[in-house]
C-alpha positions as CSV (number, residue, x, y, z in Angstrom):
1,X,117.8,129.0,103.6
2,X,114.4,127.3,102.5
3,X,115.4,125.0,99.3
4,X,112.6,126.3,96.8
5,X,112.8,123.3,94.4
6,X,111.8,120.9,96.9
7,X,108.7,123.6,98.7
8,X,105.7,121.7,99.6
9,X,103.5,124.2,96.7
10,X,101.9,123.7,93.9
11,X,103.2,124.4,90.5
12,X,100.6,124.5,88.5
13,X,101.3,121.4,86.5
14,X,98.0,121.5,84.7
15,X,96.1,118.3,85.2
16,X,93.9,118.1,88.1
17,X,91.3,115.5,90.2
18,X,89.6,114.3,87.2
19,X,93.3,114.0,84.8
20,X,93.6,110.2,84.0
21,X,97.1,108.3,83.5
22,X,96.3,108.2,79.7
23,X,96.5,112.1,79.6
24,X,99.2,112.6,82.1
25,X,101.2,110.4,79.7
26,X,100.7,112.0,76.7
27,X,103.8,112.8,74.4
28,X,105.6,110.6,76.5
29,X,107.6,107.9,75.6
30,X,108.6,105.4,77.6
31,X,110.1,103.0,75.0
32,X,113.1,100.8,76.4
33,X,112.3,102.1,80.2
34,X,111.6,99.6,83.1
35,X,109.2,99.7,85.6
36,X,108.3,98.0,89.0
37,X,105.2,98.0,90.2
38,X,103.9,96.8,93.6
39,X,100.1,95.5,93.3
40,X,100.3,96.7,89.6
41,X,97.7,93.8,89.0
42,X,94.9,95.4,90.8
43,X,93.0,98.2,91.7
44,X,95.4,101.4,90.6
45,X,98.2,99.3,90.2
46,X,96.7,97.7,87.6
47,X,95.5,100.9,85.9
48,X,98.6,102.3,86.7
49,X,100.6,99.1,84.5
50,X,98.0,99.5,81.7
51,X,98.8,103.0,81.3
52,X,102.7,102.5,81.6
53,X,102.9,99.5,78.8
54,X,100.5,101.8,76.3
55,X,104.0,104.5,76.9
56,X,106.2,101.7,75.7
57,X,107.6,101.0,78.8
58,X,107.9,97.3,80.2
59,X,106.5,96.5,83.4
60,X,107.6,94.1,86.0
61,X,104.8,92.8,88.4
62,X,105.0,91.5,92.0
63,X,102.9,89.7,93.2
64,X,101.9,87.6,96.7
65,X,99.5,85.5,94.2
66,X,101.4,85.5,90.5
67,X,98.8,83.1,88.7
68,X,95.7,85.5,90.4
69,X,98.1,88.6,88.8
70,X,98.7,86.8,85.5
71,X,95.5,86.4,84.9
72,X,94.5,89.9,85.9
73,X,97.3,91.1,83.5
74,X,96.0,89.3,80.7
75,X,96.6,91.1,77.1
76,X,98.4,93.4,78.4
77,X,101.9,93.4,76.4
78,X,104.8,94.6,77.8
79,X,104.2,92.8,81.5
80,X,106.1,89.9,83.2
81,X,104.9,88.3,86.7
82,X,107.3,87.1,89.6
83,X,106.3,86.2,93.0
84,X,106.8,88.7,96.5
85,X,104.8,89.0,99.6
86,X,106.0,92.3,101.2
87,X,105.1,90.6,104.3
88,X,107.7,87.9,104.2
89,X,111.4,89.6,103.8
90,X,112.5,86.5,102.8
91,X,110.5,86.5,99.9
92,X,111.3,90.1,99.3
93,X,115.0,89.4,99.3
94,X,114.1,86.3,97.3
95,X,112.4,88.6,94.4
96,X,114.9,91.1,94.4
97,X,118.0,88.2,94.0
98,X,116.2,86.9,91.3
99,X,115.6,90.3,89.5
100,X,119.4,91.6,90.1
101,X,120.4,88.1,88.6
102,X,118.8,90.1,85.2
103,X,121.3,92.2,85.2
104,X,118.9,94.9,84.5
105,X,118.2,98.2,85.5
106,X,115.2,100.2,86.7
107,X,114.1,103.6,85.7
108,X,110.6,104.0,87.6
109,X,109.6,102.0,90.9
110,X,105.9,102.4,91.9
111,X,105.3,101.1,95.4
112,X,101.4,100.5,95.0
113,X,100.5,97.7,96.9
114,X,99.1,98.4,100.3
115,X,96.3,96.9,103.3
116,X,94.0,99.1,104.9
117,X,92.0,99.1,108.1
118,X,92.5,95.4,108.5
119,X,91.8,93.3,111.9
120,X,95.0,93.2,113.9
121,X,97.1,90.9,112.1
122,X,100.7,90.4,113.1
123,X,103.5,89.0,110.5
124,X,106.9,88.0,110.7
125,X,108.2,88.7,114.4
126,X,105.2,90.0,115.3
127,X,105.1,93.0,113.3
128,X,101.7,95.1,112.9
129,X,100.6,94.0,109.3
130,X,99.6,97.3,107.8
131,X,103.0,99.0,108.8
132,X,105.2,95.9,107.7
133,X,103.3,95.4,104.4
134,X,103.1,98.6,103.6
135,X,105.9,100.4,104.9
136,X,108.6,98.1,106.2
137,X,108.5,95.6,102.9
138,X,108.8,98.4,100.1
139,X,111.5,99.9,102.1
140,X,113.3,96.6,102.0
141,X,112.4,96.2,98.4
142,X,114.2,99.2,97.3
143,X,116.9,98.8,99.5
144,X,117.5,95.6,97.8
145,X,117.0,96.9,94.5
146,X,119.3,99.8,94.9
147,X,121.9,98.3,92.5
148,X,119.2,98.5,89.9
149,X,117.9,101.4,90.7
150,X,120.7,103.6,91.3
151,X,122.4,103.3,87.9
152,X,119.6,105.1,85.9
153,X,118.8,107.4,88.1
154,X,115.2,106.2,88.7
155,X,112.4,108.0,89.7
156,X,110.7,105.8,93.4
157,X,107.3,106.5,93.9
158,X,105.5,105.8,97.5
159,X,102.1,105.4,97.2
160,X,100.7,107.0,100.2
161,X,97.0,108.8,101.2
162,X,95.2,111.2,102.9
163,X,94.9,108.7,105.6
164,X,98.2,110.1,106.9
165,X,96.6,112.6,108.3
166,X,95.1,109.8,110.8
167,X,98.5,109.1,112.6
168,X,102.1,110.2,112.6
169,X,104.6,107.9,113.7
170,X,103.8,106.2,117.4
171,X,107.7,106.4,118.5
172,X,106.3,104.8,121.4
173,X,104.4,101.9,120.3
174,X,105.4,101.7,116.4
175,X,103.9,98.0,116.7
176,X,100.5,99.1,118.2
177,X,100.8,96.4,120.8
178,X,98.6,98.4,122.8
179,X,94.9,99.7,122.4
180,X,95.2,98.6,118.7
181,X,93.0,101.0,115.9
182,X,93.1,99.5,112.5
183,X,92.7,103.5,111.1
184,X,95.1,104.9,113.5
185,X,97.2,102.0,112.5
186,X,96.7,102.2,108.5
187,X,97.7,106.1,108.9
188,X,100.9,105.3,110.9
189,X,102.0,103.3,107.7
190,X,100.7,106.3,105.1
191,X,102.5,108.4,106.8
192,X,105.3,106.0,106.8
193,X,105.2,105.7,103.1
194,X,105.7,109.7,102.8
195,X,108.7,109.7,105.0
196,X,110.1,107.0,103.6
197,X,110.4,109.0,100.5
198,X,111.3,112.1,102.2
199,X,114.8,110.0,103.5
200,X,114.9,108.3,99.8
201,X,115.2,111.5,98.0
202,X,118.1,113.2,100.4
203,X,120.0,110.1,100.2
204,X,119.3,109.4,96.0
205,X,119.7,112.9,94.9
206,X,123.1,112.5,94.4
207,X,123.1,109.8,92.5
208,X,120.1,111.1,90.4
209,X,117.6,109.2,92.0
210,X,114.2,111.0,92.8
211,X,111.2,109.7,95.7
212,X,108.2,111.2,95.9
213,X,105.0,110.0,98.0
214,X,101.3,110.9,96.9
215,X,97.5,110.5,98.0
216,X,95.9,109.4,94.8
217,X,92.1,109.9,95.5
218,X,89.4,108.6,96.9
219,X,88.4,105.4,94.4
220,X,87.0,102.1,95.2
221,X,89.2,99.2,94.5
222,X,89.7,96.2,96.5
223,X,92.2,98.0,99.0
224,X,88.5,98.3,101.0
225,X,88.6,94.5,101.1
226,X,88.3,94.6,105.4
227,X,85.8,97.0,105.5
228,X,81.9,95.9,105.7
229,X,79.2,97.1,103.5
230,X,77.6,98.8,106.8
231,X,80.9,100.3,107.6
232,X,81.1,102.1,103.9
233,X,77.3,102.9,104.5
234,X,78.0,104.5,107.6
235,X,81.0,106.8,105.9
236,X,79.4,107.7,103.1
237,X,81.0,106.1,100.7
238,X,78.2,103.6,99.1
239,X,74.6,103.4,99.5
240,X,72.3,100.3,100.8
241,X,73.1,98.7,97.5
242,X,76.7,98.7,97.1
243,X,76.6,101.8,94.7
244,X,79.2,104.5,95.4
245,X,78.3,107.5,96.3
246,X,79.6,110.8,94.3
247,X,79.3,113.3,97.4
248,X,82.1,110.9,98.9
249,X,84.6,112.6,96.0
250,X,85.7,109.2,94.3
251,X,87.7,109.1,91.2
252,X,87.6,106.5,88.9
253,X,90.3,103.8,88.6
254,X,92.0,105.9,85.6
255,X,91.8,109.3,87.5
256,X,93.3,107.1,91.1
257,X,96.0,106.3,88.6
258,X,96.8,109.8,87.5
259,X,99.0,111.3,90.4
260,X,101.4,107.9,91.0
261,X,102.1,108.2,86.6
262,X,102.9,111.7,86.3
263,X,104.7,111.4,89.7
264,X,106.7,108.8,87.7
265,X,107.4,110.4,85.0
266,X,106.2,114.3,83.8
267,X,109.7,116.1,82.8
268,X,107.5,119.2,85.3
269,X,109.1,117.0,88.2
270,X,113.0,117.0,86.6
271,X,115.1,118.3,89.7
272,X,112.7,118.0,92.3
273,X,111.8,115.1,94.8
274,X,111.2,115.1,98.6
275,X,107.4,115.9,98.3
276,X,104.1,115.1,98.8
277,X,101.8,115.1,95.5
278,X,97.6,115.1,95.0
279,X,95.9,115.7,92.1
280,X,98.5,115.3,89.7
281,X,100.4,118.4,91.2
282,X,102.6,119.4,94.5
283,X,100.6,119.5,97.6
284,X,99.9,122.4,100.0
285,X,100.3,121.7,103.3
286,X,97.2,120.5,105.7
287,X,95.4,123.7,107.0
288,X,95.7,123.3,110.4
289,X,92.1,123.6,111.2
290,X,91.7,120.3,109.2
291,X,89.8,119.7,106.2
292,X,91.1,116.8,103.7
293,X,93.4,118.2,101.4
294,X,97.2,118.9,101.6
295,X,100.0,117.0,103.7
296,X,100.8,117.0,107.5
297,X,103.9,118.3,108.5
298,X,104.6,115.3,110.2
299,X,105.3,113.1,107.2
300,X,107.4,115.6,105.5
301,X,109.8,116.4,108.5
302,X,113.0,115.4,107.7
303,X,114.4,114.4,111.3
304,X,111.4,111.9,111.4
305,X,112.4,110.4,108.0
306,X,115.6,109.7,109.2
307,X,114.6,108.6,112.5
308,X,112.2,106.2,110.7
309,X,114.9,105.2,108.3
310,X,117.4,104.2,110.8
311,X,114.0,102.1,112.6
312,X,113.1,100.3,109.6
313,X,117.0,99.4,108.7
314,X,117.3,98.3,112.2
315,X,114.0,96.0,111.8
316,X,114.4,94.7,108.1
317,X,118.5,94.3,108.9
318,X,118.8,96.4,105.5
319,X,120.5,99.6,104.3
320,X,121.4,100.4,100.9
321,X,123.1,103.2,102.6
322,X,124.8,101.9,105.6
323,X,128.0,103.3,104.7
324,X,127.0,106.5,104.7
């Protein structure tokens, strides 16, 4: 029997594309609530922490370069910086020892920061870059934050995009050791992202933990660090000058932020988890004769998101859930 509360369909939550954090946060109070946020410094991270802290709620950034981050997150109240580079494990386990030391607990974790369509990079044992920073350091993140995370029930959000629609998972080449293609690549790890929630959520739910994943919008931030001004020409997205381009469909900053804040926290998600979210509402799945809207069924398949679970616990020699 199909489980209804978890159906990849809308619900009409009311906000749409051009909804901001600020509105998709109004009447709520986040007073005494904690929140991590990966890459909350720049980009929609940073938007997303401005909105967060203006809810009363006290955010906890991050970050591979803390004094570039403090900075960044300068009169913002409500905000403390700590070091992690998602790339390094041992500075993800280092972060997360130091933040369990607190003795605090979190009630929203918003995995934002991300690389995209970068040169082939390897890290650690020779991992690609875009799937270890993106994908294999969050999930050792919040595996090593589960003690935190568990006891309030938190909502984890997995900031994914409609670049999953690029890749599903290369079983056979995971690594892309072979015939590399930084987009095929940097949609492997999207769609990593949305499984990884997918896993998250079955194995939380019990405990009153939530995942969800999302594609927050089009929006020029520095995530397009790798890619060229002729490259961004050539797709549309900026003219000869830099400028962007509205045909290409970019929100703003504050509208990118929208989806990953309500995903967070709108009372319209109590009881569900599991899915894929745009616009500030549940996704429809992809048509299958393409387009750019809605989620592939690849990165909502459940056997995948355990297969990829028990992959990235093998790689990262972590499991929150190992005895289970």
């Amino acid at each position: 029997m199909t489980d209804t509360r978890t159906a990849q369909h809308s619900i009409g939550s009311g906000f749409g594309a051009e909804s901001t954090a600020e509105e998709v946060l109004a009447g709520i109070d986040l007073t005494g609530k904690l929140a991590v946020v990966t890459g909350g410094y720049s980009g929609l991270g940073l938007e997303t922490t401005r909105a967060l802290t203006r809810a009363g709620a006290h955010v906890v950034v991050p970050a591979r370069r803390p004094a570039a981050a403090a900075e960044a997150l300068t009169g913002i109240d409500g905000v403390e910086v700590d070091e992690l580079d998602l790339g390094d494990l041992d500075s993800v386990r280092g972060f997360a020892e130091r933040f369990l030391a607190s003795g605090r607990t979190i009630d929203i974790v918003i995995d934002s920061a991300a690389v995209m369509a970068c040169p082939e990079t390897r890290v650690g044992p020779g991992w690609e870059a875009q799937f270890a920073t993106n994908h294999l350091g969050h999930f050792a993140l919040v595996n090593r934050l589960w003690p935190a995370i568990e006891p309030g029930g938190a909502r984890v959000v997995s900031v994914s995009s409609i670049g999953h629609q690029r890749s599903g998972i290369r079983w056979d080449d995971v690594q892309w050791r072979e015939d590399y293609d930084k987009w095929g690549a940097y949609g492997q790890a999207k769609t990593a992202n949305a499984l990884f929630a997918v896993h998250l959520d079955a194995l939380g739910r019990e405990s009153g933990v939530r995942a969800f994943s999302l594609h927050p919008g089009g929006i020029l931030t520095p995530l397009q660090r790798h890619l060229s001004r002729e490259e961004q020409v050539r797709m549309g997205w900026i003219d000869e000058d830099g400028k962007p381009l509205n045909p290409a469909g970019f929100k703003s900053p504050e509208q990118g932020a929208a989806t990953q804040v309500w995903a967070a926290t709108s009372p319209r998600l109590d009881g569900l988890g599991g899915v894929y979210l745009e616009d500030c509402d549940i996704a429809e799945p992809a048509p299958e004769d393409g387009g750019r809207r809605g989620v592939k069924t690849w990165a909502t398949d459940p056997e995948q998101a355990a297969r990829l679970w028990a992959l990235s616990a093998e790689l990262t020699g972590v499991n929150a859930f190992a005895d289970r």
